[in-house]
Every structure is written in structure tokens, then in C-alpha cells.
C-alpha positions in Angstrom: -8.8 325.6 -28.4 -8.6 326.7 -24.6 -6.2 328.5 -23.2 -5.4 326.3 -20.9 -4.8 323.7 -23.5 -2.9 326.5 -25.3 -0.3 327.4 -22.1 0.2 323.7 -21.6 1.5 323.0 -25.1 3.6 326.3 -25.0 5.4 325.3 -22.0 5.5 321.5 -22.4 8.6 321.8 -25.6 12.5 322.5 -25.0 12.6 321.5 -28.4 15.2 323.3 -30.2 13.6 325.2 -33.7 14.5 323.1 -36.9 14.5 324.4 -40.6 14.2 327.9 -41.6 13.6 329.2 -37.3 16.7 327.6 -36.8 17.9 329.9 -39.4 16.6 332.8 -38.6 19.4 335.9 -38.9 21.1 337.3 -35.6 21.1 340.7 -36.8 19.1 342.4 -39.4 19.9 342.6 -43.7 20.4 346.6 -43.2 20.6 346.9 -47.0 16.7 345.3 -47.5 15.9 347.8 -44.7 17.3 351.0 -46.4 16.2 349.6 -49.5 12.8 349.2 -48.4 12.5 352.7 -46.9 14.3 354.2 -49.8 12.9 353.2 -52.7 9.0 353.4 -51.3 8.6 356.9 -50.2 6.4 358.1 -52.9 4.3 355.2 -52.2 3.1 356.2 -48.9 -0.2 358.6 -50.0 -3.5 356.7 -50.0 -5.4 357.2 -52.5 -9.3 358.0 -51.5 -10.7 357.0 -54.7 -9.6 353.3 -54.8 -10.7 352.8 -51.1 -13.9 353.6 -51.5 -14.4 352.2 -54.7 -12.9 348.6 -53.7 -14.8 348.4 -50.0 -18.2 349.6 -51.5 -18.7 347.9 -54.6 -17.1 344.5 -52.4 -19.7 345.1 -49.8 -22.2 345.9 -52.5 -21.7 342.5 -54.4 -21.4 340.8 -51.4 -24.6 341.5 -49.9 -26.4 341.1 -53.1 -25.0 337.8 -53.3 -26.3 337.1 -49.8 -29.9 338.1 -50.6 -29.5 335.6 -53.7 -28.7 333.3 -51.4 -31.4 333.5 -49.6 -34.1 334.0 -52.1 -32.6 331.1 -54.3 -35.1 328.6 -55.6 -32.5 326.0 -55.6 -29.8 324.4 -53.4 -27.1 325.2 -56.2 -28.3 328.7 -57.1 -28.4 329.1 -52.8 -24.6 327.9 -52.8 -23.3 329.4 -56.1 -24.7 333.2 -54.6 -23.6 332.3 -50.8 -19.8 331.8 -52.1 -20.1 335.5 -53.9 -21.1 336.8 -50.7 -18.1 335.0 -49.0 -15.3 336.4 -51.1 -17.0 339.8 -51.9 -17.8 340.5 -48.4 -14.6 338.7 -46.9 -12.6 341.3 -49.5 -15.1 344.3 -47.6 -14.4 342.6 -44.3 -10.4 343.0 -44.7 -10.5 346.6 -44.7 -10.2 346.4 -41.2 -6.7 346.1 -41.3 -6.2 348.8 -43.2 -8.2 351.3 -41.0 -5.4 349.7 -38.2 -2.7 351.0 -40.2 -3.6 354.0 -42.2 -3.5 357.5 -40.7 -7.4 359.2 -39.1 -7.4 361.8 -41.9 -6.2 359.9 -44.7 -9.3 358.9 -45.7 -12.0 360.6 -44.4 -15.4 359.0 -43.1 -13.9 355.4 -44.0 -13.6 354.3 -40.6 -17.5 355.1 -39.9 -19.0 353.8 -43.4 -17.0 351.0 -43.1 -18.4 350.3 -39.9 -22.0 350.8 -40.7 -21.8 348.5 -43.8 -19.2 345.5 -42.4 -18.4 345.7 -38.9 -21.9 346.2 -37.5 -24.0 344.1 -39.7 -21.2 341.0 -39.4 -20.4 342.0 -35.6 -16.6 342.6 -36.1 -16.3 346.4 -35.4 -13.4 348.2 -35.9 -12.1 348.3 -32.4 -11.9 344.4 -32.4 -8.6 344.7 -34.2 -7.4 348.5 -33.3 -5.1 349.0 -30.6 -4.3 344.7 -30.8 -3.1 344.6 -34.4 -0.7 347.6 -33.8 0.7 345.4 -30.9 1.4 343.0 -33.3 3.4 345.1 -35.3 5.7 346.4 -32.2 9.3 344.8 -32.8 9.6 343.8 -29.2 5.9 342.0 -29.1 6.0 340.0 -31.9 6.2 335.9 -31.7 6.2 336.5 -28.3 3.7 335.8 -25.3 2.9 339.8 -25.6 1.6 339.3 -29.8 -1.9 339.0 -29.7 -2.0 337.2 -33.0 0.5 334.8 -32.4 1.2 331.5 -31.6 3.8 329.0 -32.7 1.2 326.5 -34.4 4.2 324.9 -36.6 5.4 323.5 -33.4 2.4 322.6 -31.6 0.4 318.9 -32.1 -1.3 318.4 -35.3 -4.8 318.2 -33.8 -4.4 322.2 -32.7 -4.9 322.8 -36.4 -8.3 321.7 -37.0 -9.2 323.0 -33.6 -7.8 326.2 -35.2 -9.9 326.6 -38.3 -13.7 325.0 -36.4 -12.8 327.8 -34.3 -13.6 330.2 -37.4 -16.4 328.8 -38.4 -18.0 328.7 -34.8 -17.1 332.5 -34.4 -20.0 334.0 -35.5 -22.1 332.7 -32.7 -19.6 333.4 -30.6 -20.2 337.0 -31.7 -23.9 336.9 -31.2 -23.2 335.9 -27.7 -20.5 338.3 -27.3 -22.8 341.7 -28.1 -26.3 340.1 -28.1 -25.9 338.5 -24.3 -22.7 339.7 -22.5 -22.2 343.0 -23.4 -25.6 344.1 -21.8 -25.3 341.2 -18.8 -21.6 343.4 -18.2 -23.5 346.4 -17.6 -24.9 344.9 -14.0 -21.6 343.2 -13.8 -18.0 345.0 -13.0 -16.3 341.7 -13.4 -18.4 340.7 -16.0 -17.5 343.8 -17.8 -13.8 343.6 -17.3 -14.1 340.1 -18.8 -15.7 340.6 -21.4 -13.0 344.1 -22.2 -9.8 341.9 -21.9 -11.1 338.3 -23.0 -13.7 338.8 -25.7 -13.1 342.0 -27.2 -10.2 341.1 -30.2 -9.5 339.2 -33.3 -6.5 337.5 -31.7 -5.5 334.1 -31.3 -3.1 334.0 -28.3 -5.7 332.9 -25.6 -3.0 334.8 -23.2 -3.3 338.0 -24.0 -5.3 340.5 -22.5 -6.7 344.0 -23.4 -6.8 347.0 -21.1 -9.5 349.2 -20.6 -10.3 351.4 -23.4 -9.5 355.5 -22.8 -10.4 358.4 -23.8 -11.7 359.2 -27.5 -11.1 355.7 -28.2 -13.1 354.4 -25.6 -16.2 356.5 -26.9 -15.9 355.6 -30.3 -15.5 351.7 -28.7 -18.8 352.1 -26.8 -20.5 353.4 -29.6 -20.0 351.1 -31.6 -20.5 348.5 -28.8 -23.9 349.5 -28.4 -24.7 349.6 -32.0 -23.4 346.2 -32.2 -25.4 344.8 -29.3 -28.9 346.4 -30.5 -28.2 344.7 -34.0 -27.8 341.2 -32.7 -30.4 341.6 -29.7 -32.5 342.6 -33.4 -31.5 339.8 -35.3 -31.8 336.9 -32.2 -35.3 338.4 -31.6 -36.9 339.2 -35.2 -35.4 335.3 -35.9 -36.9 333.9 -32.5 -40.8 335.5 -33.6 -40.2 334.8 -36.9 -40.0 337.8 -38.8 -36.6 336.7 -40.0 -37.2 333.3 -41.5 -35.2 330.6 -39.8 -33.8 329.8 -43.1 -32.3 333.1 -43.7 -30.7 333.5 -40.4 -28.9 330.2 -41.2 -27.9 331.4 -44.4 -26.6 334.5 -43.1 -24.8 332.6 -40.4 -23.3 330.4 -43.0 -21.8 333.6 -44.9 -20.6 335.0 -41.7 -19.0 332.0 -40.9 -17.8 331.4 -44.7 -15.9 334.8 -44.0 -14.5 333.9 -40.5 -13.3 330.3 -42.2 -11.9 332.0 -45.3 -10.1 334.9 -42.8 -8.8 331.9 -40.5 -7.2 330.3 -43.9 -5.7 333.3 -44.7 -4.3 333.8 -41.1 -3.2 330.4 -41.0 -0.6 331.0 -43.8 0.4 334.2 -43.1 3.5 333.6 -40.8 5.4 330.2 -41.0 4.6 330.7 -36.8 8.2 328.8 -36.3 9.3 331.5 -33.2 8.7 329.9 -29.7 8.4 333.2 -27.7 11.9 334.9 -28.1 12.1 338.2 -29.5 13.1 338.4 -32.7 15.0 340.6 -35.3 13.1 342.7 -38.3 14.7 340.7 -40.5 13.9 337.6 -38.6 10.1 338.8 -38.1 10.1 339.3 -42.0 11.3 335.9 -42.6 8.5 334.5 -40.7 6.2 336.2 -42.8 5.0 335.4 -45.9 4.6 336.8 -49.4 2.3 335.3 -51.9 3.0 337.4 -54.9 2.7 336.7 -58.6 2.0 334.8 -60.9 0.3 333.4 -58.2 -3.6 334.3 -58.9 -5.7 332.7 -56.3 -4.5 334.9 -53.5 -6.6 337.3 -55.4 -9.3 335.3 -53.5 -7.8 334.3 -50.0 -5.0 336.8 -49.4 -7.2 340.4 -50.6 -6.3 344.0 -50.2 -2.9 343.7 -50.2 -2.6 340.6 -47.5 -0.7 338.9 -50.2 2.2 340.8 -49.6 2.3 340.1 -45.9 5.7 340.3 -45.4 6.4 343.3 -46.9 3.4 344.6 -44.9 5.8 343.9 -42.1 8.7 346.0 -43.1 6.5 349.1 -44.3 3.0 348.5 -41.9 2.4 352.4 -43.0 2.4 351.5 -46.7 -1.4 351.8 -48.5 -2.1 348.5 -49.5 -2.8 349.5 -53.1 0.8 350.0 -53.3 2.2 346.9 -52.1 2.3 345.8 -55.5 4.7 348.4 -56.6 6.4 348.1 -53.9 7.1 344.5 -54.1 8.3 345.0 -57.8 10.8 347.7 -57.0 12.4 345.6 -54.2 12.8 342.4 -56.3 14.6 344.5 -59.2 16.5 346.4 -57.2 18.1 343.6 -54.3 20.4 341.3 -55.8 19.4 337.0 -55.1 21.2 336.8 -52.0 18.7 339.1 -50.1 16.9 338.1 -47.4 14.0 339.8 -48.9 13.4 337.1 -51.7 13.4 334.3 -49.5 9.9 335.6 -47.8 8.1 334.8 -51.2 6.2 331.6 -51.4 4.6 330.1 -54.4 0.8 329.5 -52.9 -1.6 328.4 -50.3 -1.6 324.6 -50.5 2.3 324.6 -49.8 2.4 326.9 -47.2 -0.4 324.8 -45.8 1.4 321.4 -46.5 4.4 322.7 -44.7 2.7 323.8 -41.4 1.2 320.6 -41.2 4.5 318.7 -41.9 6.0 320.8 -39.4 3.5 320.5 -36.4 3.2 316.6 -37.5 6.8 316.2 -36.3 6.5 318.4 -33.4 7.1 316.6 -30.3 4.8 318.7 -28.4 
């Protein structure tokens, strides 16, 4: 989707919001909030152990299931390893958001392993998201033209859907063009450099947004990273282009990287009910929009990993470890009577959530 494409359909609707936007609270359900704060603040350590545990043995099991894949001596052994590699390393992969979240010295050394086993090798470093995801999160930014990972798909023409999720799957050449061609062209290039900083350096979807130069520690850390980025795929184009990397296993790996972006792009898609049209809204409101997926649900296991099934609550307590969400989540059901506003963020599954985003945009008269 362009962004021109994008700014026309944002601007071409004075449609009033219908459904659950057009009931979205004026002011905020103090009680959830206090509740929320209250009854999770001996939830708020993260605990070493399990993050290392869960990211290594994901990114181990996913890249075994990627050299399966390409050492199969079958089409159906190929595909069968290939979708291990997709959920394990898609599980690995969503780390990312933790590191966005959790504090420098909370877990030492995570930010830098994690980036020499996922965010290199799959060209989604770790400043991709920092410094946009916290935007995200600021109560003034989000829904509106300001949230880099927001736009009001529910009330936008059905075809922008689709659009949204080939997008994914075309992302990880994107990415090889990205480090592997532009990053070093931007070096001869001040404009092409600035470009590339505010256009192609995030995992956002709001074609408007635009990142500032990087500073200080973070933007040494960001060039680091950059440049260890930009040798790998310059590597990988080159070793496949004289054949030292088989053709057939730089698909396959293509086809896992883009198996995570898809599965990611799924995920994203039914994370918010993305019913706000650019006003700023409430906490409670911005909660509302947001979507739980908790039990007895038990594919979000699969799609909604490291504690992305809990996405709303993510919103009310962003510092919370995402091993804890869980906890958290069962605390605030038993304690908050039915009429909260907190249950009615809780959503039975994905096909639902998907069915209602599409019924929505369908009737959009954008």
C-alpha cells in the first residue's frame, strides 16, 4: 500500500465511527486503572531464566527446522520442517518487543544475543522497533497520525487488507534491499541517507510517520548493528549470486523469513480493532481498542507468542514482563466485577477478530 494511497483514504471519510468506536468511554474506568496498578506490583521483576530459556531454545528449534527444510528429500518433509522454523523462529523473533519494553539491566546481554541470533540473520534489528514502538505506547500518539503502528484499517476499503498482509510476505526483500543496496548507496548520499533514517528504518505501518535521526549511544549501537546487517545481506545476495548458497536454499530461507513477516502481519492485524480515525483517545478507550485473546483459547499459543495474547493488558501495564501477563490477567478478572471495562477487551480468537475487521471495512464507505 503507498502512502499516498494511504493519505487519500484517511482523508476522503467524515464518516461518523459505528459499533464499539462509537462507544468508546469519555473518560477513563479509574477503578480498572488502580486495580491494574494495584494488584500487579509484585509482577513487575523479569525473570532472567525464562528469557533466555524461551528465546534460545525458539531460535534453536527454529533454525534446525530451517536446515531440515532445506536438506529435505521431499516436498512434504521440506514443508512440514519449514512451518517449525516459522512458529519457532517467529516466537524468537517477538522478543523484540520485549527488549522495547523491558529495562537495559534487567536482563543482561539479551539485547546483543538476541540480535546476533534473530535480528541480524532475518534483518530485523532491534532498533527497527525501539524508539517507534515506545511512541506507540505514549497516550497522546496513539490512533493518531503521530502512532507509527496505526491505522484505522476497520474503516478503510476492503482491498487495503490484502494489500496489508502481501505486504508481509514481500518484506523480506524489502529488507535485503533495505541493508544489502541502500544502506551502503546512503553513505555517498546525504539525502539518500536521510531517506532511508526516516522512511525505511521501522516496523510501522503508518506510511506517514517519520523517524528522526538517531543520537547519541543509541545511534552507535543503531550503526552497529546497521553495518552488521548490511555485510550479512551483501553476504547472502553474493554467496547466492556465485553459487555457494544453493538457489534453492536461499528461496527456502526467504520463504521462512517471509512465513515469519506473514505470521507477525496476522498477529498485527488483530491486535487493535483499529476503529479510532485519528482523535486522541482515553486509556480506557486505547484499551478497548485493544485486544486480549486469553484462555481457553489455545491457538494464540501459535500466532499471538510471548505474551502478545494479552495485548490489551500490555497496554495498561507496557512495563509488565510478558511472563507475567498471565497472572496478571487472572488477578484482574477475579478481582473486577462484570461491569468493567476491562472484560470487554477479551475476545474469543483469531478467525472472529478477523471476520469482524473485514465486516467492518466491507461497509466502510471509504
Amino acid at each position: 500500500m503507498s502512502g499516498s494511497t494511504t493519505l487519500e483514504l484517511q482523508r476522503a471519510s467524515n464518516r461518523p465511527l459505528s459499533g464499539e468506536a462509537a462507544r468508546t468511554p469519555a473518560s477513563d474506568d479509574k477503578a480498572m486503572l488502580k486495580a491494574a496498578a494495584d494488584l500487579t506490583r509484585d509482577l513487575n521483576v523479569a525473570r532472567p531464566a525464562i528469557y533466555w530459556a524461551d528465546m534460545i531454545g525458539s531460535a534453536a528449534v527454529g533454525y534446525a527446522g530451517l536446515l531440515l527444510a532445506i536438506f529435505a528429500n521431499s516436498a512434504l518433509a521440506a514443508v512440514a520442517a519449514g512451518v517449525v522454523a516459522v512458529l519457532a523462529l517467529y516466537r524468537a523473533g517477538s522478543f523484540i518487543h520485549e527488549l522495547t519494553h523491558i529495562k537495559p539491566n534487567a536482563v543482561p546481554g539479551f539485547r546483543l544475543v538476541w540480535n546476533l541470533l534473530i535480528g541480524i540473520p532475518l534483518l530485523v534489528p532491534s532498533f527497527m522497533y525501539e524508539g517507534v514502538h515506545n511512541q506507540h505506547h505514549a497516550k497522546r500518539y496513539y490512533g493518531t497520525v503521530n502512532d507509527p503502528e496505526y491505522l484505522p484499517l476497520a474503516l478503510m476499503k476492503p482491498w487495503t487488507l490484502p494489500v496489508f498482509m502481501v505486504a508481509a510476505l514481500l518484506a523480506p526483500v524489502g529488507l535485503l534491499i533495505r541493508f544489502g543496496i541502500l544502506a551502503p548507496l546512503s553513505l555517498l548520499s546525504p539525502v539518500l541517507r536521510d531517506q532511508v533514517v526516516a522512511k525505511y528504518s521501522g516496523l510501522q505501518i503508518n506510511p506517514q510517520f517519520r523517524r528522526p535521526q538517531p543520537e547519541g549511544e543509541f545511534r552507535r549501537q543503531w550503526l552497529a548493528m546497521e553495518v552488521a546487517c548490511s555485510l550479512w545481506a551483501i553476504a547472502l545476495l553474493a554467496m547466492t549470486a556465485t553459487g555457494v548458497v544453493p538457489f534453492r536454499a536461499f528461496l527456502i530461507f526467504l520463504g521462512v523469513a517471509s512465513g515469519v513477516m506473514f505470521l507477525n502481519q496476522v498477529r498485527t492485524l488483530v491486535a487493535h480493532l483499529w476503529e479510532n480515525d485519528g482523535e486522541p483517545m482515553t486509556v480506557t478507550a486505547q484499551f478497548l481498542d485493544s485486544v486480549n485473546v486469553p484462555p481457553p483459547a489455545t491457538l494464540p499459543v501459535f500466532w499471538a507468542p510471548v505474551g502478545l495474547r494479552y495485548h490489551a493488558l500490555h497496554h495498561l501495564l507496557p512495563g509488565l514482563p510478558y511472563h507475567a501477563l498471565g497472572e496478571a490477567h487472572r488477578r484482574l478478572c477475579k478481582a473486577l466485577d462484570s461491569g468493567s471495562a476491562y472484560h470487554e477487551s477479551s475476545h474469543r480468537g483469531l478467525y472472529g477478530l478477523v471476520g469482524r475487521l473485514a465486516s467492518s471495512s466491507w461497509n466502510s464507505t471509504r
